[in-house]
C-alpha angles and dihedrals in degrees: 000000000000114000115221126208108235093218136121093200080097107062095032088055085062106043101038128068132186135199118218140220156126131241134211085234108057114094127281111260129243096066121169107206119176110180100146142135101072126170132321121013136196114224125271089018095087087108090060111031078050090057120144110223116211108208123216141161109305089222094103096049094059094102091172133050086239090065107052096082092044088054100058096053109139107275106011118141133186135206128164118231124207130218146167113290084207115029086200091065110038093167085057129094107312120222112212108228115216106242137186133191129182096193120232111280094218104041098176088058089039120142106190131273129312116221112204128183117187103201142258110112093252103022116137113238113204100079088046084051099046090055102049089042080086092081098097103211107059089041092052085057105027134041105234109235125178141169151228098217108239107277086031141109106302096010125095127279100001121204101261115181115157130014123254080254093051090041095056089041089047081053097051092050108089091182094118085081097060107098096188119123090249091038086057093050096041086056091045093050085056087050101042080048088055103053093054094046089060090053086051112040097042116080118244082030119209092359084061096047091046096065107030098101138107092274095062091039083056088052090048100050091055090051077053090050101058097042096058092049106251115150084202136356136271110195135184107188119172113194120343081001076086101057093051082048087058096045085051094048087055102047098040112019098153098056086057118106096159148003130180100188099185120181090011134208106230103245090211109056130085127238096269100037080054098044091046085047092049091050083051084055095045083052106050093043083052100055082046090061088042087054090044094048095043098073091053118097089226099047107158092214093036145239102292107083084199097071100019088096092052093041090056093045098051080046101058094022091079089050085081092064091020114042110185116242104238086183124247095078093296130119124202103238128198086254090051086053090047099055084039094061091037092052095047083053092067098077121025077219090074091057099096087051093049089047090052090046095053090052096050084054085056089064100039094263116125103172100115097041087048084056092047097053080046097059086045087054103035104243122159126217090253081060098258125138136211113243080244090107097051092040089048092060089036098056100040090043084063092036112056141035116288105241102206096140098108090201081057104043084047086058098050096048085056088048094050092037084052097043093049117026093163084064092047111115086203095247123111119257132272140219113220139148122242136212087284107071092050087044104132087223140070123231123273111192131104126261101215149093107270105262112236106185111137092001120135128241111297118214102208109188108207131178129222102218091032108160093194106033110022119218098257091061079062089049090048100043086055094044087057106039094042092244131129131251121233110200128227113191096200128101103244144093118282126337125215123093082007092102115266100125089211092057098037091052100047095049085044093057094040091054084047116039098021082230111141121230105248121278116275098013119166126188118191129211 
């Protein structure tokens, strides 16, 4: 049963570009700045929500060759935070958060900061806030601030589990397929190893690990909060960013002043009933690529929607016995198909070069699909990869409910084969156990509705042909959080900042103004 990551870093990486620079009037760096603390304060963390920042050059935070550019945009500034490893011992051992800022163009109409988190979990955030930091707007009322979760890119120790050699070599295996006795041991001995590999490999261990989930990033994200002089926070979160929204709503609801929760994770449901969900947004998005490409003269599934689905099947399907030489030593596998297409789903944007991929593949090319399940997993062209992977495992092992019931993992996989065919390798399911439920750690969150006494109004943005988060789990978040729901009619992940006027100017005034978009409003792509 594939595990997607709910996050729109991704996707943004790839639409959206950037130029760099510096420029001889923006402030000499190193600049101290101590405005905490801010607002309100829990008891024994004054030393840290007080903290002084101390701003540089963002250069040595770029941890991937995608972020570089990102991280030279005029005006960007970085800073690390610390904060407690264990917020139950404050006195304890302490952790430093990457953080960048893009200051407020007009300071004398300035509002406060905007913390945005693009998704994962486990995807770093400068370089996300530091492109969208280009809408004018927002940046002439709001300093851009955003964050490498802690564990992640910039921030220290980061959750660090194979090696870039072992990674590749974990893509090309198809053995997870394999639904034999000895094929499902073989698959749980690779997770149990990995497992152990990620206590040993990541610096601090299983302390590191134990308190590496959405609870403590919500923690992280008020001390934030307060050093940077907020009052209360403004906060922009796309995908699981909204999860952690909602865990921060919860916790702190009277240092909120606003949340735009865009593409959101349903706060309700449990890890199967989402990842089945998730597979029924996959296949929609892709029934929607099949309709688009099928009025192409050079479909590579052709022009008849009846048999586009069996054609791509018989297509990737071969891929298990034949993988396709992309050169290099690397081989295009069914599972790296399969996170190219996904990742091409994500934006109706991607789908030329999905369509291209998938006609390559008809003639035994895989170069652009390849590219496309590199992007998704964050591989550079020198072979290295980001920690979003690892951190991906890491967060959702202390998260959510450990599955290791096999009639129930059985289950699942039915229900996810069923719910997206196009995705269904054409074994039978198997039942076996993942990283998880070797995981060293017990989980940490929380097993309740978000409470929203004494929280402000919540603009959730949903849309309506979401792959990754469908459109009800917006419904749900604002309805729990007592929110509203404005409505995007496209078939992508995630909407604001991401340029439909309708949906950009209805988040900016919001953010703003606190004024809420009217009840019921829609905005078509």
């Amino acid at each position: 049963m594939p595990s997607v990551r709910k996050s729109t870093a991704s996707a943004l990486a790839i639409l959206l570009v950037l130029a760099g620079g510096c420029s001889s009037d923006e402030p000499t760096l190193p600049l101290v700045e101590r405005k905490g603390p801010a607002g309100a304060v829990p008891p024994g963390l004054d030393r840290f929500y007080g903290q002084s920042l101390t701003w540089e050059n963002c250069d040595p935070y770029a941890k991937t060759d995608d972020d570089r550019a990102p991280l030279r945009t005029k005006g960007v500034q970085c800073a690390q935070l610390t904060v407690p490893l264990d917020y139950a011992q404050p006195g304890g051992d302490t952790i430093r958060i990457g953080i960048l800022r893009k200051p407020a163009t007009d300071a004398d109409d300035r509002i406060g900061s905007l913390i945005v988190n693009p998704g994962g979990p486990g995807a770093a955030g400068l370089a996300t806030a530091a492109r969208l930091s280009a809408e004018g707007t927002l940046n002439r009322r709001f300093d851009f601030v955003g964050f490498d979760p802690r564990g992640v890119g910039s921030s220290e120790p980061t959750i660090h589990c194979l090696t870039d050699a072992e990674r590749d070599a974990d893509r090309a295996d198809d053995d997870e397929l394999d639904a034999s006795p000895a094929g499902v041991a073989k698959v749980e001995g690779e997770e149990k190893d990995y497992a152990a590999k990620c206590a040993q490999r990541t610096d601090k261990g299983a302390a590191m690990l134990a308190n590496v989930g959405t609870r403590d990033v919500a923690r992280d994200i008020d001390v934030l909060r307060s050093a940077l002089g907020d009052q209360k926070l403004t906060y922009l979160g796309y995908s699981y960013g909204t999860r952690i929204g909602s865990v921060y709503a919860d916790a702190f609801p009277g240092s909120v002043r606003a949340m735009v929760l865009d593409g959101a994770v349903d706060p309700e449901q449990d890890p199967v009933a989402e990842l089945v969900s998730q597979a029924q947004g996959f296949q929609d998005a892709f029934d929607d690529f099949v309709a688009w490409c099928g009025q192409r003269q050079d479909c590579a599934l052709g022009r008849d929607a009846t048999r586009a689905q069996t054609k791509y099947q018989e297509l990737v399907r071969q891929l298990i016995t034949r993988p396709v030489d992309v050169g290099d030593g690397r081989k295009l596998s069914f599972s790296d198909a399969s996170t190219g297409v996904t990742q091409a789903l994500y934006s109706e944007q991607l789908w030329e070069l999905l369509n291209t991929g998938l006609n390559e593949l008809r003639q035994n090319r895989a170069t652009t699909l390849m590219r496309l399940a590199d992007a998704y997993l964050e591989r550079d062209k020198k072979g290295r990869y980001s920690t979003t992977q690892d951190a991906f495992t890491a967060v959702r092992c202390v998260d959510d409910a450990r599955v290791t019931d096999r009639a129930v993992i059985l289950e699942a996989q039915r229900r996810y084969k069923a719910a997206a065919p196009f995705l269904d390798d054409g074994n039978p399911p198997t039942d076996s156990l993942d990283a998880c439920a070797f995981w060293p750690v017990p989980v940490t969150a929380a097993e309740r509705q978000p409470q929203v006494s004494g929280l402000p109004p919540i603009l959730v943005v949903s849309t309506t042909g979401d792959p990754a988060t469908p459109y009800e789990a917006g419904v749900s978040l604002a309805k729990a959080l007592g929110g509203r729901v404005l409505t995007y009619e496209a078939t992508q992940h995630t909407a604001f900042l991401q340029g439909d006027k309708c949906v950009d100017d209805a988040g900016t005034t919001y953010l703003v103004d606190l004024a809420l978009p009217a009840p019921e409003t829609r905005c078509s792509a």
